[in-house]
N, C-alpha and C positions, 0 to 999 in steps of 0.2 A: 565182360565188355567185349566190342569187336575190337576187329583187331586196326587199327590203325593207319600202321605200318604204308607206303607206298615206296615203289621205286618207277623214278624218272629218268630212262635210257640210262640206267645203267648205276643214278647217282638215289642211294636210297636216303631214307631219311622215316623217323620214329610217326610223323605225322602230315599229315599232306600242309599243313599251315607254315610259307616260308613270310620272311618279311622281305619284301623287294629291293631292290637294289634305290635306294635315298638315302635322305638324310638320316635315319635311323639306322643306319648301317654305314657308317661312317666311320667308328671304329671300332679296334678290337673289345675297350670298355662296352659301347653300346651292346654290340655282336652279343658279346659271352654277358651282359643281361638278361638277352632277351633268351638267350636257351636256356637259364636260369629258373626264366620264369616258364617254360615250357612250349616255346617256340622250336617247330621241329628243321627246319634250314634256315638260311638268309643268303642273298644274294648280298655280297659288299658292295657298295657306293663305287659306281663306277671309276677304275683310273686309267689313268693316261698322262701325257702329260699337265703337270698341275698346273691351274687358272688360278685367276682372280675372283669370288665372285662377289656382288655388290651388296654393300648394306640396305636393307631393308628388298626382301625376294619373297614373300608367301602373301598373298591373300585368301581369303575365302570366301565364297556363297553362300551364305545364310538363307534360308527362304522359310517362309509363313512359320514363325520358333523355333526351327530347327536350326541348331548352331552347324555348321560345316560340311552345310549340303550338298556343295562340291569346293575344293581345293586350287588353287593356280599358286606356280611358283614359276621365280624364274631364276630359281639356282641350278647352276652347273655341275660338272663333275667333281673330282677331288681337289681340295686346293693343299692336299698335303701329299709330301715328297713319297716316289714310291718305294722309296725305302724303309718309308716307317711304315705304310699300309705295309708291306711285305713280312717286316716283323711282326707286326699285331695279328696278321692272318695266321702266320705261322705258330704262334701262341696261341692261339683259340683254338684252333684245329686240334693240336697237339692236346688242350683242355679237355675239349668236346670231340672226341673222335668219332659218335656215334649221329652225330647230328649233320645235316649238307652242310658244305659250303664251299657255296659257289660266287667266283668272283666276275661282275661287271668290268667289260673292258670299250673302248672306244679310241682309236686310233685313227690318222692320216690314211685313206683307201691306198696304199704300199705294202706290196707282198712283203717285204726287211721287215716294216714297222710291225706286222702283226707277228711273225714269225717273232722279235722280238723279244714282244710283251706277252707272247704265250709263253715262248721257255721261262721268261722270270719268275712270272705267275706261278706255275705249275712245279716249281722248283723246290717253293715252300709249301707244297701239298697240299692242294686246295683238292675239293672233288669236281669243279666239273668248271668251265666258264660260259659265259652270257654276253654276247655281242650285242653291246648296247648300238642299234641301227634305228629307234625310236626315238630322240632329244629333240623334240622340235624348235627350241630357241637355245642363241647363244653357238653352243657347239655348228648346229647348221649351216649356220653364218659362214663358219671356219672350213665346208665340204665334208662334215661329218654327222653324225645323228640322222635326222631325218633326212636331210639332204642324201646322204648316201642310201638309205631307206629306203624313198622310194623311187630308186631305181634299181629294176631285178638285175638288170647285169653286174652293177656293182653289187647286190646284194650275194648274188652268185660268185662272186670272184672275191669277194674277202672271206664268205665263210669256207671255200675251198683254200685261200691264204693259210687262214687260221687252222684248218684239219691239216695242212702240211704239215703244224709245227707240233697239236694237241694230240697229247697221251690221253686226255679224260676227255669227256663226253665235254659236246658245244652244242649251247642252247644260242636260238639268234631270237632277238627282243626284237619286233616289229611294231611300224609306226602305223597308229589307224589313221593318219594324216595321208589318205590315198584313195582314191576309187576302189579299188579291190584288192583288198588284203591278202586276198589268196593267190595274187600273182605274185608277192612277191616271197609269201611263202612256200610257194611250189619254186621259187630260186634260190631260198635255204636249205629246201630238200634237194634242189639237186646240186647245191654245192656241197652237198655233205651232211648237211646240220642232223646232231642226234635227236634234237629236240626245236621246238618252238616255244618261245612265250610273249602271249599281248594282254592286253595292250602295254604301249606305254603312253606315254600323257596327248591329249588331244590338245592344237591349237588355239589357246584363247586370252580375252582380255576380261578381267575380272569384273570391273566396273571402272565410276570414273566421280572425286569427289563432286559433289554438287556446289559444294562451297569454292574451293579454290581451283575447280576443273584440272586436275590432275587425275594423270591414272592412277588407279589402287592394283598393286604398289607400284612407288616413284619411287626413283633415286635423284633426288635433287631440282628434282621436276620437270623428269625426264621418264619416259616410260615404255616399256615393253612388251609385245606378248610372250606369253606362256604358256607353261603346260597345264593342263587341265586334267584334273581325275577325283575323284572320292565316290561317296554313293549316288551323284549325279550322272557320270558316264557308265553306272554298271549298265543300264541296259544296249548302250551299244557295243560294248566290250563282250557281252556275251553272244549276239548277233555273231562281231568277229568271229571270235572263238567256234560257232558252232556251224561259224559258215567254211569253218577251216578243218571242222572234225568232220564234215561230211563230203568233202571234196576227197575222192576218192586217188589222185596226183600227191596229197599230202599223208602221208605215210609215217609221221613220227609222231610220237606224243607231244600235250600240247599243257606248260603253264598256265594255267588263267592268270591275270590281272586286270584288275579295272572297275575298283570301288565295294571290293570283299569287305562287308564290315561284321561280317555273323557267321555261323554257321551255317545256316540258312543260302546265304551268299553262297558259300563254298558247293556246298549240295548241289544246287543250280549249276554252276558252272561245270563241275565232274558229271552230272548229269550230261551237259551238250557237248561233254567230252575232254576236259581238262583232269589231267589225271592227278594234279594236287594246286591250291592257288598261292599266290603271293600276295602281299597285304602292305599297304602304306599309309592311307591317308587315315585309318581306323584308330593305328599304333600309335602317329602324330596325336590323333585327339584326345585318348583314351590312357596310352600309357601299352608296354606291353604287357602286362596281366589280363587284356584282355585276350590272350590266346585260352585261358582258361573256362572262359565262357563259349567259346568257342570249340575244344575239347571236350567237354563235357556235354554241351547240345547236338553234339557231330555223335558221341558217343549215345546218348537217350534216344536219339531218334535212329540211329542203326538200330538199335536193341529194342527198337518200338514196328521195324519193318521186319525183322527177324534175318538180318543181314550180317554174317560172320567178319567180312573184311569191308572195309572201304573200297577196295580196289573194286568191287561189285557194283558199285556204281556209274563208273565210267561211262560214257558213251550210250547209257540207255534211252535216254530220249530222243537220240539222234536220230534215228527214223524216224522218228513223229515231226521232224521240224523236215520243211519242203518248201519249193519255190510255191507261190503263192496261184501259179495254173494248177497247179496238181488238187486245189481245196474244192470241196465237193459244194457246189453251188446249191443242192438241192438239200444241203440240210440247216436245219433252221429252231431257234432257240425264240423264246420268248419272258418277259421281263414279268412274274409275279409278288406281288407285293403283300406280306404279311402283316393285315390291319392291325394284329394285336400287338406288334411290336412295333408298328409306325408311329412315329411323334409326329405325322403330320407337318413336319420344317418345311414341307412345299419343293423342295431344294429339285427332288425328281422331276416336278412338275413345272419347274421353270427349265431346268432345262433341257425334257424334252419339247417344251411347246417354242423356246424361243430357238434349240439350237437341234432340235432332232426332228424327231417327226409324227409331232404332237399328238400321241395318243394316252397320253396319262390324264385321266378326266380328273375332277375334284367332284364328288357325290357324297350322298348319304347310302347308310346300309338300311336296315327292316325296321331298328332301331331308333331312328333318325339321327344317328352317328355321322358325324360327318368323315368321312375317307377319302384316299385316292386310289382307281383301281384304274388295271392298265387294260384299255381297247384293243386286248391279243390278235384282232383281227387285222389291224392295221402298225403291231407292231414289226419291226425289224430285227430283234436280236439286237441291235449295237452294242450294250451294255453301258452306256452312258449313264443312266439311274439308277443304277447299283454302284457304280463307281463314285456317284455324288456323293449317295446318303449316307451320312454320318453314322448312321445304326447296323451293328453286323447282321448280316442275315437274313434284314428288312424287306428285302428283296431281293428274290431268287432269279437266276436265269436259267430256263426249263427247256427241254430236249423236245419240240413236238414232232410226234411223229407222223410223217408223213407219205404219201402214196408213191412220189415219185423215184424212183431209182439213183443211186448218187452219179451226179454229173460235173467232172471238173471241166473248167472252161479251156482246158487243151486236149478233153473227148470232143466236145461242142463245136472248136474249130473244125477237128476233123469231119465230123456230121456235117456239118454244113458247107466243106469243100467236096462230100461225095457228093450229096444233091444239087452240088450247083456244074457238079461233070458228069455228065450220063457216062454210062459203061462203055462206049464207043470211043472216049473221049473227047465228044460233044460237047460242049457248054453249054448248061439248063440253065435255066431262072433258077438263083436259089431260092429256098419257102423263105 
Protein backbone atom coordinates (compact mmCIF):
# COMPACT_ATOMS: atom_id res chain seq x y z
CA UNK A 1 0.00 0.00 0.00
CA UNK A 2 1.21 3.83 -0.37
CA UNK A 3 2.33 5.33 1.89
CA UNK A 4 0.16 7.76 3.70
CA UNK A 5 1.97 9.43 5.90
CA UNK A 6 1.92 13.61 5.43
CA UNK A 7 3.34 16.46 7.16
CA UNK A 8 1.95 19.93 7.59
CA UNK A 9 4.72 22.70 8.28
CA UNK A 10 6.05 20.74 10.57
CA UNK A 11 2.99 18.82 12.29
CA UNK A 12 2.87 15.19 10.86
CA UNK A 13 0.25 12.96 11.12
CA UNK A 14 -0.35 8.92 10.03
CA UNK A 15 -2.98 10.22 7.17
CA UNK A 16 -3.84 13.37 5.51
CA UNK A 17 -7.70 12.78 6.89
CA UNK A 18 -8.19 15.35 10.13
CA UNK A 19 -11.55 16.04 11.53
CA UNK A 20 -11.97 20.03 11.87
CA UNK A 21 -12.24 21.99 14.54
CA UNK A 22 -16.70 21.37 15.56
CA UNK A 23 -18.62 19.92 17.26
CA UNK A 24 -17.16 16.44 16.90
CA UNK A 25 -14.16 17.59 18.57
CA UNK A 26 -15.41 18.83 21.39
CA UNK A 27 -13.96 16.51 23.57
CA UNK A 28 -11.29 14.44 24.74
CA UNK A 29 -14.01 11.35 24.56
CA UNK A 30 -14.98 12.29 21.14
CA UNK A 31 -11.16 13.21 20.00
CA UNK A 32 -9.61 9.82 21.25
CA UNK A 33 -12.74 7.87 19.11
CA UNK A 34 -12.19 9.16 16.29
CA UNK A 35 -8.27 8.14 16.13
CA UNK A 36 -9.59 4.90 17.42
CA UNK A 37 -11.36 4.48 14.47
CA UNK A 38 -8.49 5.71 12.26
CA UNK A 39 -8.74 9.20 11.93
CA UNK A 40 -5.23 10.45 11.32
CA UNK A 41 -5.36 14.46 13.30
CA UNK A 42 -8.26 16.56 14.65
CA UNK A 43 -8.29 20.11 15.22
CA UNK A 44 -10.24 20.66 18.76
CA UNK A 45 -13.35 22.68 18.92
CA UNK A 46 -12.40 25.93 19.24
CA UNK A 47 -11.58 27.84 22.77
CA UNK A 48 -11.64 30.89 24.24
CA UNK A 49 -13.49 32.15 26.55
CA UNK A 50 -16.49 29.94 27.10
CA UNK A 51 -20.19 30.98 25.83
CA UNK A 52 -23.55 30.16 26.00
CA UNK A 53 -24.82 28.51 23.14
CA UNK A 54 -28.53 28.08 22.21
CA UNK A 55 -30.84 25.26 22.04
CA UNK A 56 -31.72 24.19 19.06
CA UNK A 57 -28.26 25.49 16.37
CA UNK A 58 -28.09 22.90 13.17
CA UNK A 59 -30.19 22.65 10.29
CA UNK A 60 -29.70 21.09 6.99
CA UNK A 61 -30.25 21.03 3.14
CA UNK A 62 -31.75 18.26 1.93
CA UNK A 63 -32.08 18.43 -2.04
CA UNK A 64 -33.77 16.09 -4.82
CA UNK A 65 -33.16 12.48 -1.78
CA UNK A 66 -30.26 13.56 -0.70
CA UNK A 67 -30.24 13.80 3.13
CA UNK A 68 -27.50 16.60 4.16
CA UNK A 69 -26.64 18.19 1.11
CA UNK A 70 -25.43 21.13 2.82
CA UNK A 71 -25.22 21.80 6.65
CA UNK A 72 -26.01 25.42 8.57
CA UNK A 73 -25.33 25.69 12.27
CA UNK A 74 -25.34 28.32 14.45
CA UNK A 75 -23.27 26.99 17.32
CA UNK A 76 -20.36 28.75 18.80
CA UNK A 77 -17.27 28.07 20.28
CA UNK A 78 -16.63 25.96 23.52
CA UNK A 79 -19.11 26.44 26.33
CA UNK A 80 -16.83 24.38 28.44
CA UNK A 81 -14.09 25.81 30.94
CA UNK A 82 -10.60 25.89 29.67
CA UNK A 83 -9.45 24.00 32.15
CA UNK A 84 -11.15 20.77 31.38
CA UNK A 85 -10.53 21.09 27.39
CA UNK A 86 -6.88 21.61 28.72
CA UNK A 87 -6.92 18.32 30.60
CA UNK A 88 -8.79 16.28 28.06
CA UNK A 89 -6.16 17.44 25.45
CA UNK A 90 -3.47 16.69 27.52
CA UNK A 91 -4.80 13.04 27.82
CA UNK A 92 -5.27 12.26 24.31
CA UNK A 93 -2.11 13.58 23.24
CA UNK A 94 -0.42 11.68 25.97
CA UNK A 95 -2.98 8.48 24.41
CA UNK A 96 -2.26 9.17 20.93
CA UNK A 97 1.10 10.45 20.60
CA UNK A 98 1.50 9.52 16.88
CA UNK A 99 -1.65 11.25 15.70
CA UNK A 100 -1.89 15.73 15.13
CA UNK A 101 -3.44 17.49 17.44
CA UNK A 102 -4.15 20.63 16.79
CA UNK A 103 -5.99 22.96 18.83
CA UNK A 104 -8.70 25.86 17.60
CA UNK A 105 -8.19 29.16 19.30
CA UNK A 106 -10.34 32.41 19.01
CA UNK A 107 -9.67 35.34 21.15
CA UNK A 108 -10.30 39.42 21.55
CA UNK A 109 -7.79 40.96 18.52
CA UNK A 110 -5.22 41.75 21.94
CA UNK A 111 -1.44 41.05 21.63
CA UNK A 112 -1.90 39.70 26.09
CA UNK A 113 -4.98 37.79 24.96
CA UNK A 114 -3.35 35.71 22.33
CA UNK A 115 -0.05 35.51 23.90
CA UNK A 116 -2.18 34.10 26.77
CA UNK A 117 -3.99 31.35 25.36
CA UNK A 118 -0.98 30.36 23.38
CA UNK A 119 1.22 29.56 26.40
CA UNK A 120 -1.72 27.62 28.09
CA UNK A 121 -2.49 25.80 25.13
CA UNK A 122 0.86 24.65 24.26
CA UNK A 123 1.63 23.91 27.79
CA UNK A 124 -0.31 20.60 27.67
CA UNK A 125 1.39 19.55 24.35
CA UNK A 126 -0.57 19.89 21.72
CA UNK A 127 1.19 19.84 18.09
CA UNK A 128 0.45 22.85 16.37
CA UNK A 129 -2.68 25.68 16.82
CA UNK A 130 -5.42 26.98 14.33
CA UNK A 131 -6.60 30.59 14.48
CA UNK A 132 -10.05 30.34 14.19
CA UNK A 133 -10.40 33.99 11.94
CA UNK A 134 -13.46 32.18 9.93
CA UNK A 135 -16.87 32.23 12.53
CA UNK A 136 -19.08 34.12 10.62
CA UNK A 137 -22.07 34.28 13.36
CA UNK A 138 -22.23 34.84 17.00
CA UNK A 139 -18.47 35.26 17.75
CA UNK A 140 -18.39 38.30 14.92
CA UNK A 141 -20.88 40.00 16.51
CA UNK A 142 -18.29 40.10 19.50
CA UNK A 143 -15.04 41.67 16.87
CA UNK A 144 -13.91 38.19 16.54
CA UNK A 145 -14.33 35.39 13.79
CA UNK A 146 -15.09 36.71 10.64
CA UNK A 147 -15.12 40.06 11.62
CA UNK A 148 -11.52 40.08 12.42
CA UNK A 149 -11.07 37.87 9.19
CA UNK A 150 -11.66 39.82 6.83
CA UNK A 151 -9.67 42.37 7.56
CA UNK A 152 -5.87 41.73 6.45
CA UNK A 153 -4.36 44.03 9.00
CA UNK A 154 -5.82 42.44 11.81
CA UNK A 155 -5.51 39.28 10.14
CA UNK A 156 -1.62 40.19 10.08
CA UNK A 157 -1.33 41.45 13.47
CA UNK A 158 -2.76 38.47 15.49
CA UNK A 159 -1.04 35.94 13.66
CA UNK A 160 2.18 37.89 14.25
CA UNK A 161 0.64 38.21 18.25
CA UNK A 162 0.22 34.60 18.20
CA UNK A 163 4.14 33.62 16.58
CA UNK A 164 5.29 35.83 19.50
CA UNK A 165 4.15 33.51 21.89
CA UNK A 166 4.05 29.74 19.66
CA UNK A 167 6.75 27.03 19.98
CA UNK A 168 4.60 24.94 17.41
CA UNK A 169 3.51 25.52 14.08
CA UNK A 170 0.27 28.15 13.53
CA UNK A 171 -2.11 27.41 11.03
CA UNK A 172 -4.66 30.59 10.43
CA UNK A 173 -8.49 29.30 9.33
CA UNK A 174 -9.71 31.84 6.92
CA UNK A 175 -13.15 33.15 6.18
CA UNK A 176 -14.58 32.65 2.50
CA UNK A 177 -16.99 35.46 3.63
CA UNK A 178 -14.64 38.03 1.41
CA UNK A 179 -14.01 39.21 -2.10
CA UNK A 180 -10.58 37.61 -2.25
CA UNK A 181 -9.42 35.24 -0.14
CA UNK A 182 -5.98 35.48 -1.07
CA UNK A 183 -5.68 38.92 0.42
CA UNK A 184 -6.03 37.92 3.38
CA UNK A 185 -4.10 35.01 3.20
CA UNK A 186 -1.06 36.75 1.77
CA UNK A 187 -1.68 38.69 5.56
CA UNK A 188 -1.21 35.22 7.31
CA UNK A 189 1.79 34.66 5.48
CA UNK A 190 3.33 37.60 6.33
CA UNK A 191 2.28 37.61 9.84
CA UNK A 192 4.09 34.45 10.10
CA UNK A 193 1.55 31.74 9.59
CA UNK A 194 3.23 28.25 9.08
CA UNK A 195 0.38 27.13 7.36
CA UNK A 196 -3.27 28.08 6.04
CA UNK A 197 -6.57 26.27 6.35
CA UNK A 198 -10.16 27.06 4.47
CA UNK A 199 -12.51 27.22 4.26
CA UNK A 200 -14.44 27.61 7.26
CA UNK A 201 -18.36 28.08 7.11
CA UNK A 202 -20.00 30.40 4.55
CA UNK A 203 -22.69 32.87 5.43
CA UNK A 204 -26.24 31.56 5.47
CA UNK A 205 -29.89 31.03 6.36
CA UNK A 206 -31.07 27.61 5.98
CA UNK A 207 -34.68 28.00 5.15
CA UNK A 208 -37.71 29.33 6.58
CA UNK A 209 -40.93 27.02 7.91
CA UNK A 210 -43.87 27.48 5.52
CA UNK A 211 -46.10 26.69 8.26
CA UNK A 212 -45.31 28.91 11.15
CA UNK A 213 -42.70 31.37 9.15
CA UNK A 214 -39.99 30.86 11.26
CA UNK A 215 -36.34 30.28 10.39
CA UNK A 216 -34.98 26.82 10.41
CA UNK A 217 -33.40 26.69 13.15
CA UNK A 218 -35.13 29.16 15.84
CA UNK A 219 -34.76 29.61 19.20
CA UNK A 220 -37.94 30.60 20.38
CA UNK A 221 -38.76 32.13 17.38
CA UNK A 222 -36.19 33.94 16.83
CA UNK A 223 -33.56 33.30 14.23
CA UNK A 224 -30.15 33.59 12.79
CA UNK A 225 -27.70 33.23 10.31
CA UNK A 226 -25.16 30.90 10.04
CA UNK A 227 -22.55 28.92 8.80
CA UNK A 228 -22.84 27.11 5.87
CA UNK A 229 -20.65 24.00 4.79
CA UNK A 230 -21.23 20.05 3.75
CA UNK A 231 -20.90 18.75 0.23
CA UNK A 232 -22.68 21.90 -0.98
CA UNK A 233 -19.85 24.38 -0.62
CA UNK A 234 -17.07 21.94 -1.90
CA UNK A 235 -16.92 23.48 -5.07
CA UNK A 236 -16.22 26.88 -3.81
CA UNK A 237 -13.86 25.91 -1.11
CA UNK A 238 -11.96 24.24 -3.67
CA UNK A 239 -11.90 27.32 -6.14
CA UNK A 240 -10.48 29.04 -2.70
CA UNK A 241 -8.03 26.70 -2.04
CA UNK A 242 -6.57 26.42 -5.49
CA UNK A 243 -6.82 30.09 -5.88
CA UNK A 244 -4.45 30.27 -2.80
CA UNK A 245 -2.21 27.25 -4.11
CA UNK A 246 -1.34 29.22 -7.12
CA UNK A 247 -0.70 32.76 -5.89
CA UNK A 248 2.75 32.66 -5.97
CA UNK A 249 2.83 35.70 -2.38
CA UNK A 250 1.38 32.48 -0.50
CA UNK A 251 4.13 30.28 0.29
CA UNK A 252 2.97 27.94 3.05
CA UNK A 253 1.01 24.79 2.86
CA UNK A 254 -2.47 24.73 2.75
CA UNK A 255 -5.55 22.53 4.91
CA UNK A 256 -8.43 21.95 2.73
CA UNK A 257 -11.87 22.17 4.25
CA UNK A 258 -15.20 22.53 2.76
CA UNK A 259 -17.49 19.62 2.27
CA UNK A 260 -14.67 16.55 2.06
CA UNK A 261 -17.12 13.61 2.23
CA UNK A 262 -14.83 10.67 0.26
CA UNK A 263 -11.79 10.09 -0.75
CA UNK A 264 -12.46 11.27 -3.86
CA UNK A 265 -13.07 14.65 -2.19
CA UNK A 266 -9.78 14.54 -0.54
CA UNK A 267 -7.87 13.80 -3.95
CA UNK A 268 -9.32 16.87 -5.46
CA UNK A 269 -8.46 19.20 -3.11
CA UNK A 270 -4.48 17.86 -2.69
CA UNK A 271 -4.57 17.84 -6.24
CA UNK A 272 -5.16 22.00 -6.36
CA UNK A 273 -2.84 21.90 -3.70
CA UNK A 274 -4.01 21.09 -0.01
CA UNK A 275 -1.60 18.96 1.44
CA UNK A 276 -4.09 16.94 3.62
CA UNK A 277 -7.94 17.88 4.39
CA UNK A 278 -10.28 18.35 7.38
CA UNK A 279 -13.71 16.95 7.56
CA UNK A 280 -16.91 17.92 9.49
CA UNK A 281 -20.14 17.70 8.07
CA UNK A 282 -19.33 13.88 6.68
CA UNK A 283 -18.49 12.68 10.47
CA UNK A 284 -21.71 14.52 11.73
CA UNK A 285 -23.82 12.44 9.25
CA UNK A 286 -22.09 9.28 8.97
CA UNK A 287 -20.28 8.63 12.21
CA UNK A 288 -16.40 8.57 12.33
CA UNK A 289 -15.82 5.03 10.78
CA UNK A 290 -16.24 6.62 7.82
CA UNK A 291 -12.47 7.57 7.67
CA UNK A 292 -12.29 3.91 6.89
CA UNK A 293 -13.80 4.21 3.49
CA UNK A 294 -11.92 6.85 2.98
CA UNK A 295 -8.43 5.15 3.74
CA UNK A 296 -8.88 2.45 1.98
CA UNK A 297 -10.23 4.32 -1.43
CA UNK A 298 -7.25 6.91 -0.98
CA UNK A 299 -5.29 3.89 -0.60
CA UNK A 300 -6.93 1.66 -4.18
CA UNK A 301 -6.75 4.45 -6.17
CA UNK A 302 -2.91 5.42 -5.26
CA UNK A 303 -2.02 1.81 -5.86
CA UNK A 304 -4.36 2.02 -9.19
CA UNK A 305 -2.03 5.22 -10.37
CA UNK A 306 1.22 3.52 -9.33
CA UNK A 307 1.87 6.41 -6.76
CA UNK A 308 4.26 5.40 -3.71
CA UNK A 309 3.20 8.41 -1.12
CA UNK A 310 0.35 10.77 -1.02
CA UNK A 311 2.48 13.51 -0.67
CA UNK A 312 2.82 12.90 -4.70
CA UNK A 313 -0.10 14.51 -5.13
CA UNK A 314 -0.03 17.76 -4.13
CA UNK A 315 -0.23 20.54 -6.15
CA UNK A 316 -0.33 18.66 -9.47
CA UNK A 317 -3.13 20.15 -11.19
CA UNK A 318 -2.27 23.58 -10.17
CA UNK A 319 -1.07 24.56 -13.50
CA UNK A 320 -3.76 23.43 -15.25
CA UNK A 321 -6.25 25.82 -13.26
CA UNK A 322 -5.81 29.59 -14.76
CA UNK A 323 -7.58 32.85 -14.87
CA UNK A 324 -10.11 32.31 -17.49
CA UNK A 325 -8.11 34.88 -20.42
CA UNK A 326 -5.37 32.41 -20.52
CA UNK A 327 -8.29 29.44 -22.11
CA UNK A 328 -7.59 28.88 -25.74
CA UNK A 329 -10.74 30.13 -27.55
CA UNK A 330 -9.95 28.13 -30.61
CA UNK A 331 -10.43 24.73 -29.18
CA UNK A 332 -13.54 23.20 -29.30
CA UNK A 333 -15.41 20.00 -28.19
CA UNK A 334 -18.62 18.65 -29.50
CA UNK A 335 -21.67 16.57 -27.83
CA UNK A 336 -22.11 12.87 -29.33
CA UNK A 337 -24.75 10.67 -28.39
CA UNK A 338 -24.64 6.80 -28.27
CA UNK A 339 -28.06 5.53 -29.83
CA UNK A 340 -27.40 2.14 -28.41
CA UNK A 341 -27.38 3.19 -24.96
CA UNK A 342 -29.82 6.16 -25.31
CA UNK A 343 -33.35 5.59 -23.55
CA UNK A 344 -34.48 8.26 -25.48
CA UNK A 345 -35.85 10.44 -21.99
CA UNK A 346 -35.67 13.43 -24.47
CA UNK A 347 -34.10 15.20 -21.20
CA UNK A 348 -30.90 16.38 -23.77
CA UNK A 349 -33.25 17.44 -26.09
CA UNK A 350 -35.30 19.70 -24.01
CA UNK A 351 -32.77 21.16 -22.75
CA UNK A 352 -30.71 21.98 -25.46
CA UNK A 353 -33.76 23.38 -27.47
CA UNK A 354 -35.32 25.36 -24.70
CA UNK A 355 -32.18 26.51 -22.69
CA UNK A 356 -29.06 25.94 -25.10
CA UNK A 357 -28.72 26.23 -28.43
CA UNK A 358 -31.01 23.89 -30.11
CA UNK A 359 -29.05 21.52 -32.04
CA UNK A 360 -30.14 18.14 -30.74
CA UNK A 361 -32.66 17.03 -33.53
CA UNK A 362 -35.30 14.00 -32.68
CA UNK A 363 -34.86 11.63 -36.04
CA UNK A 364 -34.91 8.25 -37.25
CA UNK A 365 -31.91 6.00 -38.03
CA UNK A 366 -31.83 3.51 -41.72
CA UNK A 367 -33.81 1.35 -39.38
CA UNK A 368 -36.69 3.63 -38.77
CA UNK A 369 -35.49 3.88 -35.06
CA UNK A 370 -36.45 6.59 -33.75
CA UNK A 371 -33.09 8.77 -32.09
CA UNK A 372 -31.65 11.86 -31.05
CA UNK A 373 -28.50 12.90 -32.87
CA UNK A 374 -26.68 16.08 -32.33
CA UNK A 375 -26.21 18.84 -35.35
CA UNK A 376 -22.20 18.89 -34.58
CA UNK A 377 -22.29 21.80 -36.91
CA UNK A 378 -24.09 24.17 -34.84
CA UNK A 379 -23.01 22.74 -31.64
CA UNK A 380 -21.13 24.55 -28.95
CA UNK A 381 -19.33 22.18 -26.64
CA UNK A 382 -21.40 23.58 -23.30
CA UNK A 383 -21.94 20.19 -22.10
CA UNK A 384 -25.36 20.70 -20.86
CA UNK A 385 -26.58 17.26 -22.40
CA UNK A 386 -24.30 15.16 -20.86
CA UNK A 387 -24.79 16.70 -17.59
CA UNK A 388 -28.72 16.10 -17.97
CA UNK A 389 -28.85 12.59 -19.18
CA UNK A 390 -29.34 10.18 -16.58
CA UNK A 391 -27.44 7.41 -18.56
CA UNK A 392 -23.44 7.21 -18.06
CA UNK A 393 -21.79 7.48 -21.09
CA UNK A 394 -24.74 8.17 -23.24
CA UNK A 395 -23.23 10.95 -24.51
CA UNK A 396 -19.66 11.88 -25.07
CA UNK A 397 -18.08 15.25 -25.29
CA UNK A 398 -15.38 14.87 -28.23
CA UNK A 399 -12.22 16.85 -28.92
CA UNK A 400 -12.74 18.27 -32.77
CA UNK A 401 -10.08 19.04 -34.33
CA UNK A 402 -9.40 21.93 -35.71
CA UNK A 403 -7.22 24.28 -38.26
CA UNK A 404 -6.96 27.07 -36.17
CA UNK A 405 -3.96 27.80 -34.02
CA UNK A 406 -4.87 28.03 -30.11
CA UNK A 407 -5.87 31.73 -29.20
CA UNK A 408 -6.50 32.80 -25.70
CA UNK A 409 -8.48 36.09 -25.44
CA UNK A 410 -5.49 37.90 -23.79
CA UNK A 411 -3.10 37.01 -27.22
CA UNK A 412 -6.52 38.53 -29.22
CA UNK A 413 -6.47 41.65 -27.13
CA UNK A 414 -2.86 42.14 -27.88
CA UNK A 415 -3.47 41.39 -31.87
CA UNK A 416 -5.73 43.76 -31.99
CA UNK A 417 -4.13 46.66 -30.10
CA UNK A 418 -1.13 46.29 -32.61
CA UNK A 419 -3.35 46.65 -35.71
CA UNK A 420 -5.37 49.20 -34.35
CA UNK A 421 -1.51 51.38 -33.82
CA UNK A 422 0.68 51.28 -36.74
CA UNK A 423 4.35 51.07 -35.97
CA UNK A 424 4.81 54.87 -35.98
CA UNK A 425 2.57 55.00 -33.24
CA UNK A 426 -0.18 56.12 -35.37
CA UNK A 427 -3.69 55.09 -34.64
CA UNK A 428 -5.24 52.56 -37.51
CA UNK A 429 -8.70 51.34 -37.86
CA UNK A 430 -8.58 48.21 -36.09
CA UNK A 431 -9.81 44.92 -38.47
Amino acid sequence: MADLRINLAGISSPNPFWLASAPPTNTGYQVQRAFEAGWGGAVWKTLGDPIINTSSRFAAVHFNGQRVAGFNNIELITDRPLEVNLKEIYETKKRFPDHALVVSLMVEPKREKWHEIVKKVEAVGVDGLELNFGCPHGMAERGMGSASGQQPDLVEAQTMWAKEAAQTPVIVKLTPNITDITATAKAAVRGGADAISLINTINSLAGVDLDTWNTIPHVGGKGSHGGYCGPAVKPIALHMVADCARNPAITVPISGIGGVSSWRDAVEFMLMGATGVQVCTAAMHHGFRIVEDMIDGLNNYLDSKGIASVSELVGKSVPKYSDWGHLDLNYAVVARIDTETCISCNKCHIACEDTSHQCIERTVDSGGKAILQVREEDCVGCNLCAIVCPVEGAISMVEVVGTEPPMTWNERQTVVAKLSEGQDGSKKEAM
